[in-house]
mmCIF file as Biopython writes it, N, C-alpha, C and O atoms, coordinates in Angstrom:
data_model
#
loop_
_atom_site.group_PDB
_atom_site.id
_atom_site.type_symbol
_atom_site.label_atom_id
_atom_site.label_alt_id
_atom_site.label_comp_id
_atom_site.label_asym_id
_atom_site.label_entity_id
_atom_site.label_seq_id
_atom_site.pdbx_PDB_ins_code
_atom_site.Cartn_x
_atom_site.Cartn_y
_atom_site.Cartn_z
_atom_site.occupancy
_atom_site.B_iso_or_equiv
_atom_site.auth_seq_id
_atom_site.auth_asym_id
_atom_site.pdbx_PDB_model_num
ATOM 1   N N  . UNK A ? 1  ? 6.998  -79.884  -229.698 1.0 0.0 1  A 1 
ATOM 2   C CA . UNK A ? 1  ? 6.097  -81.039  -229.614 1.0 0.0 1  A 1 
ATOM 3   C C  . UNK A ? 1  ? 5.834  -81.383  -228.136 1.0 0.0 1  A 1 
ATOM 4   O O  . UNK A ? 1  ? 6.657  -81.530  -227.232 1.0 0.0 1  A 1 
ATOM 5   N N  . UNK A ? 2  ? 4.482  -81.477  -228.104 1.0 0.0 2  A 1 
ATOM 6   C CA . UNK A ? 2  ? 4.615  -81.543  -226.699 1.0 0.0 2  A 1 
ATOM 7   C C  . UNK A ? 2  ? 3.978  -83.096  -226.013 1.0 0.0 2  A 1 
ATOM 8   O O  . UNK A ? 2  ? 3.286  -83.761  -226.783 1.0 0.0 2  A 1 
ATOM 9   N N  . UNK A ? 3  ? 4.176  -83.557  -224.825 1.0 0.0 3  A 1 
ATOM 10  C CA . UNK A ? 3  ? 3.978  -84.930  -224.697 1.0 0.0 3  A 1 
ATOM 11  C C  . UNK A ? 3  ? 2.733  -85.493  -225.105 1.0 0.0 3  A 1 
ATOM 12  O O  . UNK A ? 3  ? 2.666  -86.531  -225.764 1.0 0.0 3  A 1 
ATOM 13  N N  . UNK A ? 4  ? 1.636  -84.760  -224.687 1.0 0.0 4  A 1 
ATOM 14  C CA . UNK A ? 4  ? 0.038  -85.076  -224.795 1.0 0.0 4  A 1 
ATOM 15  C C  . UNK A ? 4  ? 0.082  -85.536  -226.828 1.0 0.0 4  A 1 
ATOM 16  O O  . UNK A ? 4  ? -0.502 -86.487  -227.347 1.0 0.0 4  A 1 
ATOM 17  N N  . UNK A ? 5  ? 0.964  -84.486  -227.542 1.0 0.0 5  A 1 
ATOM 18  C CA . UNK A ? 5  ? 0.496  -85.053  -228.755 1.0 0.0 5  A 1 
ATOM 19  C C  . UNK A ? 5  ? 1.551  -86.360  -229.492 1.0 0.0 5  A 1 
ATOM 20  O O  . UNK A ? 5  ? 1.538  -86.676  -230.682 1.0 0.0 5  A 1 
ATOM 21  N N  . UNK A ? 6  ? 2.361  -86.928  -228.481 1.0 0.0 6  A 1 
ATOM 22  C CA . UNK A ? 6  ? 3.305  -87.594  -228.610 1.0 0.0 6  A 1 
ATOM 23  C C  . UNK A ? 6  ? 2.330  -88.446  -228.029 1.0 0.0 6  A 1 
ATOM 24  O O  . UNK A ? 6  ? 1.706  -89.069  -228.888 1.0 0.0 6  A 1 
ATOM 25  N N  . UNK A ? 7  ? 1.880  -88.759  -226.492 1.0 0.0 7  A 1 
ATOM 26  C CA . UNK A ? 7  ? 1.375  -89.584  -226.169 1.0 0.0 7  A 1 
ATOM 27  C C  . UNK A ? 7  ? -0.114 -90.123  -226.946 1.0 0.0 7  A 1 
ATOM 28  O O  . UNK A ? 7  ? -0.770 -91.131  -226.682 1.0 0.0 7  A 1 
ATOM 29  N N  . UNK A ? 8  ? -0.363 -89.112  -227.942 1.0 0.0 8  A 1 
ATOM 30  C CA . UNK A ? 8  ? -1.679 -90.060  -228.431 1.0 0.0 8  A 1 
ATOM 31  C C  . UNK A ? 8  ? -1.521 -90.023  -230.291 1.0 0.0 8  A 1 
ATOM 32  O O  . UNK A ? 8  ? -2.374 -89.963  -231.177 1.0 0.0 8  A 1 
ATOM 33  N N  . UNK A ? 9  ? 0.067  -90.093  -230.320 1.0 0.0 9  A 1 
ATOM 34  C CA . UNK A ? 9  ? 0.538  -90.788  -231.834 1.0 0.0 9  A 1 
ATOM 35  C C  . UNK A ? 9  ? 1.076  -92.014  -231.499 1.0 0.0 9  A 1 
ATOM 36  O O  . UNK A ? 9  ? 0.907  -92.903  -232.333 1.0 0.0 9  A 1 
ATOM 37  N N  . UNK A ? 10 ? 1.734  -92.316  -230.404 1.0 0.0 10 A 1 
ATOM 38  C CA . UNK A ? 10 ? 2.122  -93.774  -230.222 1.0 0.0 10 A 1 
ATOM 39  C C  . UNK A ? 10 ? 1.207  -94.924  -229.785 1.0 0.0 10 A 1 
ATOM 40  O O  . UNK A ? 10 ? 1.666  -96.038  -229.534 1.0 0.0 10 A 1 
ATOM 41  N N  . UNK A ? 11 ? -0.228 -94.599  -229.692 1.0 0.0 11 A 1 
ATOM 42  C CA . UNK A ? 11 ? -1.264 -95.495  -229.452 1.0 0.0 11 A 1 
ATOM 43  C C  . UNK A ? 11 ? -1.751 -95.702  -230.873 1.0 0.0 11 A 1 
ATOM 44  O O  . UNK A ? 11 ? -1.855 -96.839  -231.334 1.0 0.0 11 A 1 
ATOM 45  N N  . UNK A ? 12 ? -2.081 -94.505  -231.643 1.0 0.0 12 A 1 
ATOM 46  C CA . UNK A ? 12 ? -2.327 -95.466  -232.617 1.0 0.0 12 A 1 
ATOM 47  C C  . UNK A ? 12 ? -1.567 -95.922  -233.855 1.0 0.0 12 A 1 
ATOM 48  O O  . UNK A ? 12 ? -2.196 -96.371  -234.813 1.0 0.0 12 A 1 
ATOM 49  N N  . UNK A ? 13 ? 0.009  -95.808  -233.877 1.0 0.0 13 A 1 
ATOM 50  C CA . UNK A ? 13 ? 0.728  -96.709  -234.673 1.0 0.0 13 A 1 
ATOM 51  C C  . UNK A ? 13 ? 0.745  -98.209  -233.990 1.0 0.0 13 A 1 
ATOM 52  O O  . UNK A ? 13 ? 0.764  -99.123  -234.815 1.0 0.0 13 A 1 
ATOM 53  N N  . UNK A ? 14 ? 0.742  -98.585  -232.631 1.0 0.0 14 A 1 
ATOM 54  C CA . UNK A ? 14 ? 0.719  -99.742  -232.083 1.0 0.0 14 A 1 
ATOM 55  C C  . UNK A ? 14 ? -0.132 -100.372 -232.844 1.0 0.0 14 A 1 
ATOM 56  O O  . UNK A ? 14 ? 0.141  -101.407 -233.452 1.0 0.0 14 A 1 
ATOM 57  N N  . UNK A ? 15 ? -1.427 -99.689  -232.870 1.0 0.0 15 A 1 
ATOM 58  C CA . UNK A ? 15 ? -2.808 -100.104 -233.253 1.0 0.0 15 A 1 
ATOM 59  C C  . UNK A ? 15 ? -2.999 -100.516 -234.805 1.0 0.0 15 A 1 
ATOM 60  O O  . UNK A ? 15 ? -3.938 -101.086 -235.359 1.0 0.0 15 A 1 
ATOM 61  N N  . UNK A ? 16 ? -1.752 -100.018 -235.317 1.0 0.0 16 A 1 
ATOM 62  C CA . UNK A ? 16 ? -1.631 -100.055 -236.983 1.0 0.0 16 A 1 
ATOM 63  C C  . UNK A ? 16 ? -1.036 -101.021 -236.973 1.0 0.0 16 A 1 
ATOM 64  O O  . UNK A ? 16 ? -1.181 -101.698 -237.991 1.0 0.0 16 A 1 
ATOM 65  N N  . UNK A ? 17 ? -0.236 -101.503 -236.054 1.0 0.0 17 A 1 
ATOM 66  C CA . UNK A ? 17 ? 1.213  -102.574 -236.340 1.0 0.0 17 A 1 
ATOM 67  C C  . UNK A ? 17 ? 0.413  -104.089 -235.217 1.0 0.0 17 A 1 
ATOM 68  O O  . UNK A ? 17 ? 1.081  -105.049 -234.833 1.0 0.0 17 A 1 
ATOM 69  N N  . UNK A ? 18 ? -0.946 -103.910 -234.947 1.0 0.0 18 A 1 
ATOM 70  C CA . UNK A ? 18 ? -1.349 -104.963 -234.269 1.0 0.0 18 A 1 
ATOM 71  C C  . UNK A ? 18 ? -0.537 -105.523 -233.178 1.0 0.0 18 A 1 
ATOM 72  O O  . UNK A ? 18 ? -0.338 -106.718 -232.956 1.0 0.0 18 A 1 
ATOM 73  N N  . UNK A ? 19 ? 0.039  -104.207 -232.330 1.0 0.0 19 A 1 
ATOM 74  C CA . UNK A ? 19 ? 0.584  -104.753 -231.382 1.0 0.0 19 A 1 
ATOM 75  C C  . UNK A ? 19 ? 0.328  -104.058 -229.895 1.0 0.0 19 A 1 
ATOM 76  O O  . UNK A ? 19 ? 0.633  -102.964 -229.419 1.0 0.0 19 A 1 
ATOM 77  N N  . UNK A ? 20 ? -0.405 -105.266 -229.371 1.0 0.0 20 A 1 
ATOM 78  C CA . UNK A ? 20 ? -0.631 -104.643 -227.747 1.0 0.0 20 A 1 
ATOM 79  C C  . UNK A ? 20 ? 0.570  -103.609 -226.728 1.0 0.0 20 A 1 
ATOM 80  O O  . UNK A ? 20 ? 1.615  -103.883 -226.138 1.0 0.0 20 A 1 
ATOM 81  N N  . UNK A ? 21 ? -0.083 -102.586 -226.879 1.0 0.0 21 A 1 
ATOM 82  C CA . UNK A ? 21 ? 1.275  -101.797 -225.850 1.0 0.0 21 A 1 
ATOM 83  C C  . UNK A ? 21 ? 0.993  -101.413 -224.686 1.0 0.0 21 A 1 
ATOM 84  O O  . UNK A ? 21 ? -0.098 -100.857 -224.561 1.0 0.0 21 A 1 
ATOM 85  N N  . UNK A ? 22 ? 1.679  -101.539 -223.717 1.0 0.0 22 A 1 
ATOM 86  C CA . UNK A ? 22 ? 2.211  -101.637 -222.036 1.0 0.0 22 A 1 
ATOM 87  C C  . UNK A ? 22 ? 2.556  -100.435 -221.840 1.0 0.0 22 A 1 
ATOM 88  O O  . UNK A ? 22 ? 3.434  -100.050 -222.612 1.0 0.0 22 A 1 
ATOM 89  N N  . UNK A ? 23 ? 2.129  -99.557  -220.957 1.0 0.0 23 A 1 
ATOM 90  C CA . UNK A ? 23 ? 3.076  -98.381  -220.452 1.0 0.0 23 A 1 
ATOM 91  C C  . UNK A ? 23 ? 3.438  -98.836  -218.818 1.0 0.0 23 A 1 
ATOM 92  O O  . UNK A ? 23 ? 2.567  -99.172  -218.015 1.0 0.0 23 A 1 
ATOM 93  N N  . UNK A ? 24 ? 4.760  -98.778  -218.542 1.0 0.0 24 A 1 
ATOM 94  C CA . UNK A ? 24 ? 5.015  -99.278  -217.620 1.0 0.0 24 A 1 
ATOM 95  C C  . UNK A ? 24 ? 5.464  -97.801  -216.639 1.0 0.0 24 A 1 
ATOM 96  O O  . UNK A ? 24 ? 5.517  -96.735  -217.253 1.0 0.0 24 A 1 
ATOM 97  N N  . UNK A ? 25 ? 5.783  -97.812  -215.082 1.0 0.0 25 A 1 
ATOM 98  C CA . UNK A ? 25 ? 5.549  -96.913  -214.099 1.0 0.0 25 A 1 
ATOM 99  C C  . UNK A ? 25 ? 6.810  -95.610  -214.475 1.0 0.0 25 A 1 
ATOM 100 O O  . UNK A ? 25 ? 6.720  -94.399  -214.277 1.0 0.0 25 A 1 
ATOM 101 N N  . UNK A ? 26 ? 8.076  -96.489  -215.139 1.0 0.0 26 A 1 
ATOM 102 C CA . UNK A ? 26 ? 8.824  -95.891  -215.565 1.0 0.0 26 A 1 
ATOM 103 C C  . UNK A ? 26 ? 8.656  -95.051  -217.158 1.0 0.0 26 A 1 
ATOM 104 O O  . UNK A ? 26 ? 9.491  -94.333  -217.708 1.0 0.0 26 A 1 
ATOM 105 N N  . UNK A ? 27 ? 7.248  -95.444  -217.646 1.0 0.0 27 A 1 
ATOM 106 C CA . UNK A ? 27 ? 7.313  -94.447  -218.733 1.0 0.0 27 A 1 
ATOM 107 C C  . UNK A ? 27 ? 7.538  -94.995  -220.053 1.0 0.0 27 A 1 
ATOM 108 O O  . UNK A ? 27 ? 7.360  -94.428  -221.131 1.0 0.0 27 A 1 
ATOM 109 N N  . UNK A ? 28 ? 7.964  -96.208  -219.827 1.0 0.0 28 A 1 
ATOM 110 C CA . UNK A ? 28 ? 8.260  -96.900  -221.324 1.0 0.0 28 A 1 
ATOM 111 C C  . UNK A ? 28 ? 7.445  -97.718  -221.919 1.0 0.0 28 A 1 
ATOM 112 O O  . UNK A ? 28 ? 6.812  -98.466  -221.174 1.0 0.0 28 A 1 
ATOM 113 N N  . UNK A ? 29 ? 7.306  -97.784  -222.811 1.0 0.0 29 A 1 
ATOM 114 C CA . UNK A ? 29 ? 6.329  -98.637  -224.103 1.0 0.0 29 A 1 
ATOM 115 C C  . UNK A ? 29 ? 6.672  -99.843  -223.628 1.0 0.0 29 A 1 
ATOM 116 O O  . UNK A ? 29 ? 7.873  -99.828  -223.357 1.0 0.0 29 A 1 
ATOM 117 N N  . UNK A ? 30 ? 6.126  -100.989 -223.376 1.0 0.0 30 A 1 
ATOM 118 C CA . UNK A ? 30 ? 6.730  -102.736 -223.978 1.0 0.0 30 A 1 
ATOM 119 C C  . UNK A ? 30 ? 5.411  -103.466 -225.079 1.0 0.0 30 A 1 
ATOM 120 O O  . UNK A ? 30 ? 4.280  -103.712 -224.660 1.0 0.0 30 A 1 
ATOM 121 N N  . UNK A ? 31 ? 5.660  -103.606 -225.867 1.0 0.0 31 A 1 
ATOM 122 C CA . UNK A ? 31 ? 5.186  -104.473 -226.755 1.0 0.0 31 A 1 
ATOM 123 C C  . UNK A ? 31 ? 5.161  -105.659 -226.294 1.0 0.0 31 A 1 
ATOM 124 O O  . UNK A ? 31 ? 6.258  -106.135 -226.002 1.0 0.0 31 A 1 
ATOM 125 N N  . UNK A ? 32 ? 3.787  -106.610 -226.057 1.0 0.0 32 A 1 
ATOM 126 C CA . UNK A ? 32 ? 3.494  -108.061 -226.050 1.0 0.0 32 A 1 
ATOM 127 C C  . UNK A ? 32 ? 3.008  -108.598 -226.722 1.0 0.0 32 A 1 
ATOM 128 O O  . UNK A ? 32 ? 2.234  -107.966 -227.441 1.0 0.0 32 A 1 
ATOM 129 N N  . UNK A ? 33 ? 3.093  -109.643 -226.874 1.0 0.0 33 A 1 
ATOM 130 C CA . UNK A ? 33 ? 2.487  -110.505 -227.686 1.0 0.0 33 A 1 
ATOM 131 C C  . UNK A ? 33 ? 1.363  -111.181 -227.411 1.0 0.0 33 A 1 
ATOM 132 O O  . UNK A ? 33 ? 0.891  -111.956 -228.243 1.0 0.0 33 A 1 
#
């Protein structure tokens, strides 16, 4: 599995779960509200 298809399955479950997501410099998801 490689990142590119990792990086564009976790945009749209956010998008399913109505929740704004953050990628921050270090690489990690944060969820806001």
């Amino acid at each position: 599995m490689s990142f590119h298809v990792i990086h564009r399955q976790l945009p749209s479950r956010d998008r399913r779960g109505a929740l704004p997501c953050v990628r921050t410099k270090e690489g990690r998801f944060i969820h806001t509200d």
